[in-house]
C-alpha positions in Angstrom: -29.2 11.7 14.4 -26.4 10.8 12.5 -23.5 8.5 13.8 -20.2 8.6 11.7 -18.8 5.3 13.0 -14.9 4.0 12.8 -14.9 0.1 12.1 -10.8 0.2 12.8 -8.8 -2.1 10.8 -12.0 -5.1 9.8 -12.1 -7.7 12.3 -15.3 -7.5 14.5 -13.6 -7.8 17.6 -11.8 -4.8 16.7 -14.7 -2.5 16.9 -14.6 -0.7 20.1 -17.9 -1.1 22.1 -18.4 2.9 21.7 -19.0 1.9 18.4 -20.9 -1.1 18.7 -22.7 0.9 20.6 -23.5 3.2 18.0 -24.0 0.5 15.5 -27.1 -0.6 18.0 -28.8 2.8 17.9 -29.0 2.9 14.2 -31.9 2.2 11.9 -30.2 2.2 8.8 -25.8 2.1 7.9 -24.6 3.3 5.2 -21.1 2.7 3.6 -18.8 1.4 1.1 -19.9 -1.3 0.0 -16.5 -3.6 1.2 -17.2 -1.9 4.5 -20.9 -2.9 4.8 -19.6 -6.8 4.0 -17.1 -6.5 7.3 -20.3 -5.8 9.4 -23.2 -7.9 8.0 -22.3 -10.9 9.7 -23.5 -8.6 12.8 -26.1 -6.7 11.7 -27.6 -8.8 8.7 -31.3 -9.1 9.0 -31.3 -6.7 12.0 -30.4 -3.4 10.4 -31.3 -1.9 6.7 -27.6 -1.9 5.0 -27.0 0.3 2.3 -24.2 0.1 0.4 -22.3 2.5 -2.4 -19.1 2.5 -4.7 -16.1 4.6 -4.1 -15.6 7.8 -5.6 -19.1 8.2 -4.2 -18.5 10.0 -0.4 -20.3 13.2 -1.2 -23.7 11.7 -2.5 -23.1 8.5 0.0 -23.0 11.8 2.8 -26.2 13.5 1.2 -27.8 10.3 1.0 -27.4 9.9 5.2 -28.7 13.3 5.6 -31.8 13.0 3.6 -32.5 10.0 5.8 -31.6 11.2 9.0 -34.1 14.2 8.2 -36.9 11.8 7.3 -36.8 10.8 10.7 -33.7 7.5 10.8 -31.1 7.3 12.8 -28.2 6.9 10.8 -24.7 5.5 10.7 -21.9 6.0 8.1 -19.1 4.0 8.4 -15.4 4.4 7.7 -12.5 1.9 8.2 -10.0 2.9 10.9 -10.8 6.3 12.2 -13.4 8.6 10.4 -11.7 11.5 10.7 -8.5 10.5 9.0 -8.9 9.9 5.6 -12.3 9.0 6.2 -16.0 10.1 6.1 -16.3 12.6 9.0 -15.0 15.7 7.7 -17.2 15.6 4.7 -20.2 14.5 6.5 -20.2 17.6 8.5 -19.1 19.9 5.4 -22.8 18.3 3.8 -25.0 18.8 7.1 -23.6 22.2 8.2 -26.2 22.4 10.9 -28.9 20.4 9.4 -28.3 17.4 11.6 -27.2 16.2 15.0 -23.7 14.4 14.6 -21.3 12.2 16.4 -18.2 11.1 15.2 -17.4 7.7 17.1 -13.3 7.3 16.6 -11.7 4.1 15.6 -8.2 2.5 15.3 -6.5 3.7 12.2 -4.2 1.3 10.1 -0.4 3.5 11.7 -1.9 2.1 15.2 -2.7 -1.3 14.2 0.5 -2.0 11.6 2.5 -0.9 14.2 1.2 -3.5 16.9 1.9 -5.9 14.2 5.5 -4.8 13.4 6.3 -4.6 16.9 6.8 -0.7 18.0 7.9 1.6 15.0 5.8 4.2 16.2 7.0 4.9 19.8 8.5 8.3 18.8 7.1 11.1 16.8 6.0 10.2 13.5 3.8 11.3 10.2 1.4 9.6 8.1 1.2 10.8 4.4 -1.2 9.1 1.8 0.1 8.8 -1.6 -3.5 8.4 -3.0 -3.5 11.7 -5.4 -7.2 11.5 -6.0 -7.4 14.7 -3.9 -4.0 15.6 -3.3 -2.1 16.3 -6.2 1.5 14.5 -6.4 3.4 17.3 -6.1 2.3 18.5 -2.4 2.7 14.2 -1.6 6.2 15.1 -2.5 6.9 17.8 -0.2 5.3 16.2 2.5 7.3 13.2 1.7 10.5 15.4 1.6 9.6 17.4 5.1 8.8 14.2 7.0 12.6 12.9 5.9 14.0 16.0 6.6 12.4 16.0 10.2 13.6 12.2 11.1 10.1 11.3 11.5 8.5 7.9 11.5 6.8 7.6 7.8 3.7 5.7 7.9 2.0 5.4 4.5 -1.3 5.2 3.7 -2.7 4.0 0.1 0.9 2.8 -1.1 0.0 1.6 -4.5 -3.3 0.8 -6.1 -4.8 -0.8 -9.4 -4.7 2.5 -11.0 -1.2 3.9 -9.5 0.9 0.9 -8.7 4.4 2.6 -9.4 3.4 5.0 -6.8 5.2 3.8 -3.4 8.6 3.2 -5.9 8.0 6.7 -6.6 7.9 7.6 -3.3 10.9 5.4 -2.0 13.1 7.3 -4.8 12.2 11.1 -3.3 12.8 9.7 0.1 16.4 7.6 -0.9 17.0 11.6 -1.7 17.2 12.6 2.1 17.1 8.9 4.1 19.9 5.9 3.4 18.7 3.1 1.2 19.3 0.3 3.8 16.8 2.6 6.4 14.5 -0.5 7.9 11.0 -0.4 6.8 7.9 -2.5 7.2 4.5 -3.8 5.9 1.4 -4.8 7.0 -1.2 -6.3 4.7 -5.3 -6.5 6.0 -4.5 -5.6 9.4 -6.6 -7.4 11.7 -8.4 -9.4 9.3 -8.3 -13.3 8.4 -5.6 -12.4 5.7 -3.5 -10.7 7.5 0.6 -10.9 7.2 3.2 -8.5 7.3 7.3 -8.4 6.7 10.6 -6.1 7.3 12.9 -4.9 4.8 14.3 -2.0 3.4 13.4 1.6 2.2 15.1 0.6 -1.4 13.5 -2.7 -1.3 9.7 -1.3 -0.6 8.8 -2.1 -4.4 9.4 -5.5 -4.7 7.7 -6.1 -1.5 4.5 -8.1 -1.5 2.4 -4.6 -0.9 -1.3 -3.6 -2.4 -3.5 -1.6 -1.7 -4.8 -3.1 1.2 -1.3 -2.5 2.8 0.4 0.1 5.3 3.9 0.6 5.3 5.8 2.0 8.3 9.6 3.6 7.3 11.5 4.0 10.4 14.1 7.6 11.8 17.2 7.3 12.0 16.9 4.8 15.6 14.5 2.8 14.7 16.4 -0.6 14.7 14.9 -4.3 14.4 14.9 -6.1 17.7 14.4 -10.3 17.3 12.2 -9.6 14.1 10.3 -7.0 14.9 10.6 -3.0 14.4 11.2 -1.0 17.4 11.8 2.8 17.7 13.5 3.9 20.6 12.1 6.2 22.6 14.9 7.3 25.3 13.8 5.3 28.7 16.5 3.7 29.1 18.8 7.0 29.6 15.8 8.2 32.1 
């Protein structure tokens, strides 16, 4: 049996008891090896912990099914969610039918910024990634572009990184294109974890934010508006 387990954003008590749960029934996790440190104060010395580097999903993935087939029960472990930008899709695409799974869901970074920043994401909204390890830049653009063009919410995932850091300027100057410079934004940096801390400010000012790659950002429509320091989109009850 294989579990493909959503830790949400890091902090223990963030890990729904479905997944706990889950946790519990396994012999051995597998994972990243910065996700397998957010769960071994719970599972050190009670569970085998294996741990891989990134860029490594596919062997990490053939790794759980050789040992689900020698008999383990297995869990591989994604932050947030697994299935959104995370290790279920291609856990399944590498069992085909070889192996029982269940994906156990989790609460992805747009769901816990936004509890942060207040309620950005009442309305309909998008999340694009601007990693281009597997999406090439171009189609991020045109994403980008159609999410402006539709007045949705923007959340974005993997804004910069060591190896792309001019990335989320990049992005802010294809979506000054189509949105106003002063359109309210917000950040959110290790959401639900000890370091956590977040701030407002403005789709042209994004760049010189204090934003890594453990960030989110959120980019509001054309309503969202910040009420006493915190971003709020309106979503029409009060003309109910």
């Amino acid at each position: 049996m294989i579990y493909v387990i959503g830790l949400g954003p890091g902090g223990p008590e963030q890990i729904t008891p479905r997944a706990l749960a889950a946790l519990e029934k396994c012999d051995i996790i597998v994972g990243y090896k910065t996700y397998i440190e957010l769960i071994k104060p719970l599972f050190d010395g009670r569970k085998e912990l294996v741990s891989s580097s990134m860029k490594k999903e596919r062997e990490r993935c053939e790794e759980v099914l050789s040992l689900s087939l020698s008999g383990h029960t297995v869990g591989l472990i994604s932050s947030g969610d697994p299935g959104i930008y995370g290790m279920a899709g291609i856990m399944l695409e590498v069992a085909q039918d070889k192996a029982d799974i269940e994906i156990i869901s989790g609460i992805t970074a747009a769901a816990s910024s936004a509890a942060i920043l207040g309620a950005p994401i009442m309305h309909d909204f998008a999340v694009v990634s601007l990693s281009d390890l597997l999406t090439p830049w171009e189609q991020i653009e045109k994403r980008l572009i159609a999410a402006a063009d539709a007045d949705f919410v923007i959340c974005i995932y993997n804004p910069v990184s060591h190896g792309r850091p001019d990335h989320l300027a990049r992005a802010a100057e294809i979506l000054m294109k189509k949105l106003p410079a002063d359109r309210i934004a917000g950040w959110v940096r290790n959401a639900g974890r000890d370091e956590e801390n977040y701030g407002l400010t403005t789709l042209a000012s994004l760049p010189e934010a204090p934003i890594d790659m453990f960030c989110t950002v959120i980019i509001g429509n054309s309503n969202t508006r910040a009420v006493c320091g915190r971003m709020v989109t309106p979503r029409g009850y009060s003309g109910n």
